[in-house]
Backbone as CSV, one residue per row, in Angstrom:
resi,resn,N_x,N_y,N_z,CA_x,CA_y,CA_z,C_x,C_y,C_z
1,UNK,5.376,-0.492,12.520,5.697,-1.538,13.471,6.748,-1.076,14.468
2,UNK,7.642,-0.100,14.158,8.872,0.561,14.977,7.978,0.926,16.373
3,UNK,7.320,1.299,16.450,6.448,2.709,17.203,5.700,2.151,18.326
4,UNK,4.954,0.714,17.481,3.978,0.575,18.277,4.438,-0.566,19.606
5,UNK,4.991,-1.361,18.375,5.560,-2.861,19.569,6.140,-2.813,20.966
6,UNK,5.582,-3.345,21.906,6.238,-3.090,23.191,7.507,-3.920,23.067
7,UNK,8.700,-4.013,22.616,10.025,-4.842,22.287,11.142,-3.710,22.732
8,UNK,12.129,-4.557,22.888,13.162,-4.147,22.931,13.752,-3.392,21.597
9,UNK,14.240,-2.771,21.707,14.694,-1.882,20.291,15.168,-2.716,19.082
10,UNK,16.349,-3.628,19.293,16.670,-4.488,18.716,15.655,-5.113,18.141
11,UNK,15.047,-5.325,18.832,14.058,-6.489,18.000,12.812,-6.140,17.387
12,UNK,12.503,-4.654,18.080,11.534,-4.057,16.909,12.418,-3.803,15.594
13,UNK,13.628,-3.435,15.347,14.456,-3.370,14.203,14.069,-4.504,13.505
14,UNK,14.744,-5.918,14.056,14.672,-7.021,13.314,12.861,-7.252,12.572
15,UNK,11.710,-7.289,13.834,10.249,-7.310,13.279,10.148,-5.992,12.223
16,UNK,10.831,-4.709,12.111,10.239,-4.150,11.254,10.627,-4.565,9.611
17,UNK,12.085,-4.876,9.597,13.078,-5.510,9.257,12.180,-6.697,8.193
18,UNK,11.953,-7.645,8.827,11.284,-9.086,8.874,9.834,-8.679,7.735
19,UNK,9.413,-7.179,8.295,7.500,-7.433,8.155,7.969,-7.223,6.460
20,UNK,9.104,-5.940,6.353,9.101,-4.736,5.010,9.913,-6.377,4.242
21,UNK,10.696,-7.007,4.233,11.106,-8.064,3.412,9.711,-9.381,2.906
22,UNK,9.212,-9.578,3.466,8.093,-10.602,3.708,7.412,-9.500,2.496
23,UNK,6.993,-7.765,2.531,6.291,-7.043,1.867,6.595,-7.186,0.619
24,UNK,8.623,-6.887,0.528,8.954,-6.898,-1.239,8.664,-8.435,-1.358
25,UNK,8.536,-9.188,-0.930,8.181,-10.833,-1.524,7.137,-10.620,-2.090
26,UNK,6.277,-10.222,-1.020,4.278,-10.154,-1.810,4.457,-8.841,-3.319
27,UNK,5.348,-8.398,-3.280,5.676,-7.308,-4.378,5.671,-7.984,-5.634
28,UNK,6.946,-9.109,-5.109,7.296,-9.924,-6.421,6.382,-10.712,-6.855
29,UNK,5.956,-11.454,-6.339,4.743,-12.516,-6.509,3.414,-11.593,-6.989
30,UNK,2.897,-10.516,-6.876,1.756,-9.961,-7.215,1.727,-9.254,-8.867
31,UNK,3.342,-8.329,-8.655,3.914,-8.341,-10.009,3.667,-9.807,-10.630
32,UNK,4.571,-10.533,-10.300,4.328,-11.529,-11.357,3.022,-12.117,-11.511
33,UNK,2.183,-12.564,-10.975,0.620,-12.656,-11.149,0.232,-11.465,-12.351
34,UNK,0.154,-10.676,-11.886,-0.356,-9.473,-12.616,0.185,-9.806,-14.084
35,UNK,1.582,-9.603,-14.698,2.255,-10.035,-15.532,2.143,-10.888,-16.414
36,UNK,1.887,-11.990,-15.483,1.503,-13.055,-16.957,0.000,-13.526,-16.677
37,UNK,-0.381,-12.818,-16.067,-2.302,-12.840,-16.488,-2.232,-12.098,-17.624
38,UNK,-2.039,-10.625,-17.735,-2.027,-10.045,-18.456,-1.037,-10.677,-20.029
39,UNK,0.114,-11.143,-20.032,0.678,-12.322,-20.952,0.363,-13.713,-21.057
40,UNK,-1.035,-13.952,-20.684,-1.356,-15.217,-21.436,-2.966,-15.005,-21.957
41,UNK,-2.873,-15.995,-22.629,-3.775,-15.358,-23.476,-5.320,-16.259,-23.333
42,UNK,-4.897,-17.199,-22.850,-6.081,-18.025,-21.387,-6.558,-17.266,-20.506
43,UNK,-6.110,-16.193,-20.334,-6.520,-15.541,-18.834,-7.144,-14.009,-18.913
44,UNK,-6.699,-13.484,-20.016,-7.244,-12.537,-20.559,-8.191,-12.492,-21.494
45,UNK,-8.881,-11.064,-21.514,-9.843,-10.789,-21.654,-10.168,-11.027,-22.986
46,UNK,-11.006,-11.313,-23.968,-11.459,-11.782,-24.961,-10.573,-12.782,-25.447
47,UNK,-10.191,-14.028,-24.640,-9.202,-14.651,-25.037,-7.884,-14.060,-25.871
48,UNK,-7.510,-13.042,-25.588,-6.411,-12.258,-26.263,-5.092,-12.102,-24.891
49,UNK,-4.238,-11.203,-25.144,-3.279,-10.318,-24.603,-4.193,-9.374,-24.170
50,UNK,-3.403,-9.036,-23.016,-4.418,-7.351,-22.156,-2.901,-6.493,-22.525
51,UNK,-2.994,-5.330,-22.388,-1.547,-4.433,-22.979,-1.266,-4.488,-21.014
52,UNK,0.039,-3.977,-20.777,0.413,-4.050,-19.336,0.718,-2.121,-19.169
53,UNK,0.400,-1.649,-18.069,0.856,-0.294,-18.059,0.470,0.777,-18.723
54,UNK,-1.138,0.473,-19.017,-1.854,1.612,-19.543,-2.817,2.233,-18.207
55,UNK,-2.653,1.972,-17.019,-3.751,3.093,-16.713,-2.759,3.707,-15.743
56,UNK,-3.390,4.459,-15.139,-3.214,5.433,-13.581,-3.061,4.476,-11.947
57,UNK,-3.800,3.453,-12.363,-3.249,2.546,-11.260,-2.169,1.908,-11.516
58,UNK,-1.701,1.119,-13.121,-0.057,0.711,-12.981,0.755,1.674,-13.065
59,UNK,0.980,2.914,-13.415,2.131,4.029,-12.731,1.933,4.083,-11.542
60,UNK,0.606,4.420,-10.730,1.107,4.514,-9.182,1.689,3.313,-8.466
61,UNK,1.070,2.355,-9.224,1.510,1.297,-8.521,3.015,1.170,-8.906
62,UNK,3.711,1.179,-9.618,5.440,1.531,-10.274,5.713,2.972,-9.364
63,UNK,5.334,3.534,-9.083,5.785,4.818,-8.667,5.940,4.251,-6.969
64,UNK,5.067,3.663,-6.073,4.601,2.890,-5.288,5.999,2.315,-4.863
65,UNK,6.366,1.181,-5.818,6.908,-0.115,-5.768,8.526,0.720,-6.152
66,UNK,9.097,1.690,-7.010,10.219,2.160,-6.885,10.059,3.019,-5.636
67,UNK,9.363,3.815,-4.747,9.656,4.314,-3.612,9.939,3.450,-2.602
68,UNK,9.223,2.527,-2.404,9.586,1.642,-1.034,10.745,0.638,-1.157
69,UNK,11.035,0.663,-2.790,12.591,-0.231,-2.936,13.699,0.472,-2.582
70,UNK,13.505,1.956,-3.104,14.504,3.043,-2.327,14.850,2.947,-0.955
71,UNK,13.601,3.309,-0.646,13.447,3.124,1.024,13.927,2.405,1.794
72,UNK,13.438,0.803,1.104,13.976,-0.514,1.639,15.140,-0.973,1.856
73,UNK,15.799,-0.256,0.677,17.706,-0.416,0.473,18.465,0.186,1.056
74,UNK,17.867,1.723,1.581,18.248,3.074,2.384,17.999,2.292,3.928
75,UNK,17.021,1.992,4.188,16.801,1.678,5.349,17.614,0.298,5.952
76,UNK,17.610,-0.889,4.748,18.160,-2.045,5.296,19.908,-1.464,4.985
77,UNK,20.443,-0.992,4.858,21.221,-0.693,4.515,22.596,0.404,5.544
78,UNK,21.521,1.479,5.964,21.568,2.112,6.733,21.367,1.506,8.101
79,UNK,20.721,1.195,8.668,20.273,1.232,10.000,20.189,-0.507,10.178
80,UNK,20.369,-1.614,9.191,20.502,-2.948,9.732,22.260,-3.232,9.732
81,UNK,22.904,-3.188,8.309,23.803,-3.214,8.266,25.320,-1.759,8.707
82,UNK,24.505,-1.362,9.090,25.991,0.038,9.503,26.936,-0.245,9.953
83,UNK,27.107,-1.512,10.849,28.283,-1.995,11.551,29.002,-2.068,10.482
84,UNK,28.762,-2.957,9.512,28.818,-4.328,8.593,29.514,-2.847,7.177
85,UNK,29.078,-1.600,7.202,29.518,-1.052,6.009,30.109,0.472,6.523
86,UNK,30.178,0.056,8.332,31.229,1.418,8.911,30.402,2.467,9.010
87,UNK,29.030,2.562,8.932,28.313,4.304,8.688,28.191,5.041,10.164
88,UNK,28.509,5.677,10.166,28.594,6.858,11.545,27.305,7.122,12.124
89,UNK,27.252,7.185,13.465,25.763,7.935,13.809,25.760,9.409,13.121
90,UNK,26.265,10.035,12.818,26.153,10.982,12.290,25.400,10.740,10.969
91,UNK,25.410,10.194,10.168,25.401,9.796,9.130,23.768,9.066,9.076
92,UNK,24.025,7.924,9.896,22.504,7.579,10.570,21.370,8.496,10.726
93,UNK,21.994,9.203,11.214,20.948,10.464,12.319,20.438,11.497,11.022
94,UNK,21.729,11.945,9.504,21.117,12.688,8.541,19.922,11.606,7.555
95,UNK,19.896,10.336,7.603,19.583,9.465,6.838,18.114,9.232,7.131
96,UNK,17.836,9.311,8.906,16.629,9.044,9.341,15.391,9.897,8.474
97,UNK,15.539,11.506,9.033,14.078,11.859,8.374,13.934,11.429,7.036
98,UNK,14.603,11.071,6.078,14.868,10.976,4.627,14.071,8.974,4.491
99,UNK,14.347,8.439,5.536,14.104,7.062,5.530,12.268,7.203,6.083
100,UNK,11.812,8.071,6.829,10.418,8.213,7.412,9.978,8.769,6.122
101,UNK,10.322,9.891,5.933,9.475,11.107,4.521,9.610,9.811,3.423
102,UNK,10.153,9.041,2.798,10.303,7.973,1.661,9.552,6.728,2.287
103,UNK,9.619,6.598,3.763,8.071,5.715,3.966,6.661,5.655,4.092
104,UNK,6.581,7.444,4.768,5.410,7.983,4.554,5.160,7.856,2.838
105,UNK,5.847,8.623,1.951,5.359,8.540,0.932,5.004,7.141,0.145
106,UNK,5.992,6.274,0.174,5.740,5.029,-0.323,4.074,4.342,-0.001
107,UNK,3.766,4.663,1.531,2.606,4.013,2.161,1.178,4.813,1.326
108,UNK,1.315,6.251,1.287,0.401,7.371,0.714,0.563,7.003,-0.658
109,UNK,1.375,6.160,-2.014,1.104,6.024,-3.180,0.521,4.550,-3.253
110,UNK,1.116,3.534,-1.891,0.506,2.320,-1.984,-0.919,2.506,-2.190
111,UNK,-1.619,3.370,-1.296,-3.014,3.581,-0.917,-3.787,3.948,-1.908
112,UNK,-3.381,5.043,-2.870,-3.799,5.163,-3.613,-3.940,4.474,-4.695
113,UNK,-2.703,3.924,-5.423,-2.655,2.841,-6.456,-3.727,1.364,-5.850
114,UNK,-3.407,1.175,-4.632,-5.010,0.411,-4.055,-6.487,0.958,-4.710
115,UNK,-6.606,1.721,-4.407,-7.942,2.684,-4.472,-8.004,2.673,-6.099
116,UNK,-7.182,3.070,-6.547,-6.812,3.311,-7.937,-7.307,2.155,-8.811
117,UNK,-6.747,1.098,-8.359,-7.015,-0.703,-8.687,-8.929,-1.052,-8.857
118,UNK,-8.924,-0.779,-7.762,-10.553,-1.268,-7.144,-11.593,-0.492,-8.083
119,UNK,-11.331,1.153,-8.395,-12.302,1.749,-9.244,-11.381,1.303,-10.419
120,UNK,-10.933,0.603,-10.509,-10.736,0.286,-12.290,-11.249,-0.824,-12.650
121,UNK,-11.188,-1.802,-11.490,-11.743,-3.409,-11.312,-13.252,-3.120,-11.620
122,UNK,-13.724,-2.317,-10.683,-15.350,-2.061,-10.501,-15.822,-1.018,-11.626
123,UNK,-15.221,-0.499,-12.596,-15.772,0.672,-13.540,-16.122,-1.159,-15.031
124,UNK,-15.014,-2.081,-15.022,-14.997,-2.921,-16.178,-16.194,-3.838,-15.721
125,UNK,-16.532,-3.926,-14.310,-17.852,-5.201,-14.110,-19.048,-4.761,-14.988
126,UNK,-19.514,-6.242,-15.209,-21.250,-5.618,-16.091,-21.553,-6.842,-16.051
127,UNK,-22.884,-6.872,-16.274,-23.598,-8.010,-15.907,-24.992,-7.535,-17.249
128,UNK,-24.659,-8.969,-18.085,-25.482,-8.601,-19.179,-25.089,-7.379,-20.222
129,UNK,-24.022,-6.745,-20.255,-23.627,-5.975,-21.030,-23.431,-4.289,-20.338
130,UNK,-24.453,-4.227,-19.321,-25.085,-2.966,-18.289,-23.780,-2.951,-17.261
131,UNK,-23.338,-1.674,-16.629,-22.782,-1.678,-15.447,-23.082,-2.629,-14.306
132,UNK,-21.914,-3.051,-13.739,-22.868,-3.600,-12.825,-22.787,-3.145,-11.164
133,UNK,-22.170,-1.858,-11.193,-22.076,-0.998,-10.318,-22.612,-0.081,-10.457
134,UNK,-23.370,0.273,-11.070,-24.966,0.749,-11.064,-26.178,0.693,-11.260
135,UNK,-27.139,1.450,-11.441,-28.287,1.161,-11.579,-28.975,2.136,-11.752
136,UNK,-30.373,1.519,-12.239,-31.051,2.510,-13.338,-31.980,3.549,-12.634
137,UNK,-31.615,4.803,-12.467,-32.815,5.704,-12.065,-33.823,6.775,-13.170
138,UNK,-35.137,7.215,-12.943,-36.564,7.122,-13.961,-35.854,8.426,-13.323
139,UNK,-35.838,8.977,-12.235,-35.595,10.663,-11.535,-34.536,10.787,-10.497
140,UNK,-34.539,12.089,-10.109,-32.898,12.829,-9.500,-32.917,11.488,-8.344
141,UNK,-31.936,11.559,-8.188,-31.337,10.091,-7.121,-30.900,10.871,-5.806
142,UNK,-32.157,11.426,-4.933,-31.923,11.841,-3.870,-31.184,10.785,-2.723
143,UNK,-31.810,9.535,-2.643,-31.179,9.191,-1.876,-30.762,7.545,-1.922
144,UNK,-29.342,7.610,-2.698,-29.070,6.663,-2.860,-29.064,5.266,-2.335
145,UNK,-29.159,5.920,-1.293,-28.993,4.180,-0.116,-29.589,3.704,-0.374
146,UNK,-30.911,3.949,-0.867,-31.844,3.113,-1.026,-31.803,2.015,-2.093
147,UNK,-31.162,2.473,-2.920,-30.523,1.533,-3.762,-29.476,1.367,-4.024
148,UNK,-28.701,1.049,-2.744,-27.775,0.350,-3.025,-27.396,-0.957,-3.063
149,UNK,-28.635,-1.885,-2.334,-28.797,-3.377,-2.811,-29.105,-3.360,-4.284
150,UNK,-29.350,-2.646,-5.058,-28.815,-3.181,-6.800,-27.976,-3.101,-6.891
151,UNK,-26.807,-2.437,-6.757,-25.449,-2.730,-7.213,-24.754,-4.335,-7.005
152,UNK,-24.427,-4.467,-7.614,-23.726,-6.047,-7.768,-23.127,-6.640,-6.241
153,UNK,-23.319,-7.397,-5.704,-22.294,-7.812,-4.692,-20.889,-7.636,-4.850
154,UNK,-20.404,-8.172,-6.050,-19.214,-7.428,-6.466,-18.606,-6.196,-6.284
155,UNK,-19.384,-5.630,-6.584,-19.240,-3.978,-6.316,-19.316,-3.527,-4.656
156,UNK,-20.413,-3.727,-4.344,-20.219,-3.744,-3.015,-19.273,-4.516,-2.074
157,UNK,-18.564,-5.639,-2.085,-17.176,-5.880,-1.262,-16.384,-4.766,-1.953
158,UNK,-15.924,-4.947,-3.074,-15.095,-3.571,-3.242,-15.031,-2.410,-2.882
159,UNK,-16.703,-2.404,-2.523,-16.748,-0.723,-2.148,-16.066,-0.860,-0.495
160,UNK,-16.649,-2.156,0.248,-15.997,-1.650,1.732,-14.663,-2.138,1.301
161,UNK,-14.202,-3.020,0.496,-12.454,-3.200,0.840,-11.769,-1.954,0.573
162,UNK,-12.492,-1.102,-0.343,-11.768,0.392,-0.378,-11.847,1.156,0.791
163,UNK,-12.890,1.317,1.833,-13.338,1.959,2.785,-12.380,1.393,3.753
164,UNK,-12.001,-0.210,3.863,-11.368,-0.930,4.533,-9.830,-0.278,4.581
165,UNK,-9.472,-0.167,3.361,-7.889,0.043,3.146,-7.668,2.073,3.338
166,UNK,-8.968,2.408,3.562,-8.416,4.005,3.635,-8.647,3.520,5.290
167,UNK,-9.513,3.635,5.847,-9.640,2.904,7.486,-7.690,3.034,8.135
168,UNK,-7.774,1.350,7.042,-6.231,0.897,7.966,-5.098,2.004,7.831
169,UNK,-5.479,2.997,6.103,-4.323,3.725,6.094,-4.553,4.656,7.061
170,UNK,-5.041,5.086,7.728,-5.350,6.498,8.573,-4.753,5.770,9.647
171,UNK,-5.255,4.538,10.150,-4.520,3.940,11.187,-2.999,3.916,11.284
172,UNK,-2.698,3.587,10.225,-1.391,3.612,10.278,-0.372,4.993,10.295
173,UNK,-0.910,5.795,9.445,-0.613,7.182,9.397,-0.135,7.792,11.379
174,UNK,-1.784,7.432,11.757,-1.636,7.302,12.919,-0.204,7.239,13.732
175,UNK,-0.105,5.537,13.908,0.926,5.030,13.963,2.544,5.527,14.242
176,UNK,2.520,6.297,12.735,4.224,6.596,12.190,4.521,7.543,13.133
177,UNK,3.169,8.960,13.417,3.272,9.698,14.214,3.721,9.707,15.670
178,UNK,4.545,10.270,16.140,4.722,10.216,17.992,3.829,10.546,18.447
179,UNK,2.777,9.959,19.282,2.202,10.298,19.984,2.312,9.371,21.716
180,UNK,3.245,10.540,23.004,3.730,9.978,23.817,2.411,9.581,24.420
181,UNK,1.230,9.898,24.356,0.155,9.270,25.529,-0.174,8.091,24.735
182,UNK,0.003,7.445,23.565,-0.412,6.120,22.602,0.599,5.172,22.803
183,UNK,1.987,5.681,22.340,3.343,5.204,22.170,3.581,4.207,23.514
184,UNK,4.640,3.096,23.023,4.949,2.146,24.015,6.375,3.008,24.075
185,UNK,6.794,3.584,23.262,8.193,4.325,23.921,7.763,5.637,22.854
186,UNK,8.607,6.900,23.686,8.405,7.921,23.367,10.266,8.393,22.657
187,UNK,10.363,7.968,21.639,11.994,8.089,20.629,12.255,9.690,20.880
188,UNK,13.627,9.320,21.333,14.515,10.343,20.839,15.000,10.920,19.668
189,UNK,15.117,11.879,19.002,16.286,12.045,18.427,16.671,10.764,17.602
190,UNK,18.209,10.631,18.722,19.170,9.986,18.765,18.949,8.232,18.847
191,UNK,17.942,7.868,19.711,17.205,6.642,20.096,16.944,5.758,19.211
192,UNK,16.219,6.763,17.910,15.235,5.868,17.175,16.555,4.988,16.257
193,UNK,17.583,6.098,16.174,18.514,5.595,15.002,20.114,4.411,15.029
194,UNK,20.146,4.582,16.840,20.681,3.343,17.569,20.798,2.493,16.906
């Protein structure tokens, strides 16, 4: 949001400010969803407890969610409050690449722990006991498309919301990058950390 907004500096601060707080909210609230679905025993799966933090999508997603809290605290911290806790442009200016490289990364584990989510959602669907993200072939499966109206509807929104969320991440990737012929301002240095 820094990069793209045609705003005054200030106030792209405050909107970027605004978007990443509004983000740890949806953090908390999704955690907690997640949490006590998984702790009640109405909501889970064979009317039981589900265990919390057994696959590859809840570490990335924890790995995810401690990078961008880093980030978030470094950044609101640094560059909203500096007046407010005395920090030097100097100080600013060593803090920046360290605040981009910890947002790039945060955004690159979000994506994945996304991706991560969706083939774990779509590997447990079945319909009648059978996958229901696949389907049955008699010989070699030259060309799948053709059947890909058997796969479940289910499966298929998932498949484009995954396609969807690598899409927006490239976009955004995009984005973080300077590029002066795209860019509504072309940052300095010194500029970005003002």
């Amino acid at each position: 949001s820094f990069r793209i907004l045609p705003f005054d500096k200030l106030i792209k601060k405050y909107v970027h400010a605004t978007l990443h707080t509004l983000t740890i909210a949806c953090i908390c609230l999704g955690l907690t969803a997640v949490f006590q679905s998984s702790n009640n025993p109405n909501t889970s799966a064979d009317d039981g407890y589900s265990a919390n933090l057994v696959s590859m999508h809840s570490y990335l997603g924890i790995i995810a969610i401690i990078v961008y809290g880093a980030n978030y605290i470094l950044g609101f911290t640094s560059f909203l409050l500096f007046k407010t806790l005395n920090i030097a442009e100097e100080i600013k200016a060593a803090l920046m690449p360290y605040h981009i490289f910890l947002g790039i990364c945060a955004l690159f584990a979000a994506v994945i722990a996304v991706e991560t989510g969706i083939m774990e959602l779509t590997s447990e669907l079945t319909i009648d006991e059978n996958p229901a993200c696949s389907y049955s072939v008699t010989s070699a499966d030259l060309n799948p498309a053709v059947h890909y109206s058997d796969i479940a509807g289910g499966c298929r929104v998932a498949n484009g919301i995954g396609i969807i969320v690598i899409i927006a991440a490239f976009l955004a990737f995009f984005a973080i990058f300077e590029h002066p012929k795209f860019s509504t301002t072309a940052p300095k240095d010194m500029d970005l950390i003002k």
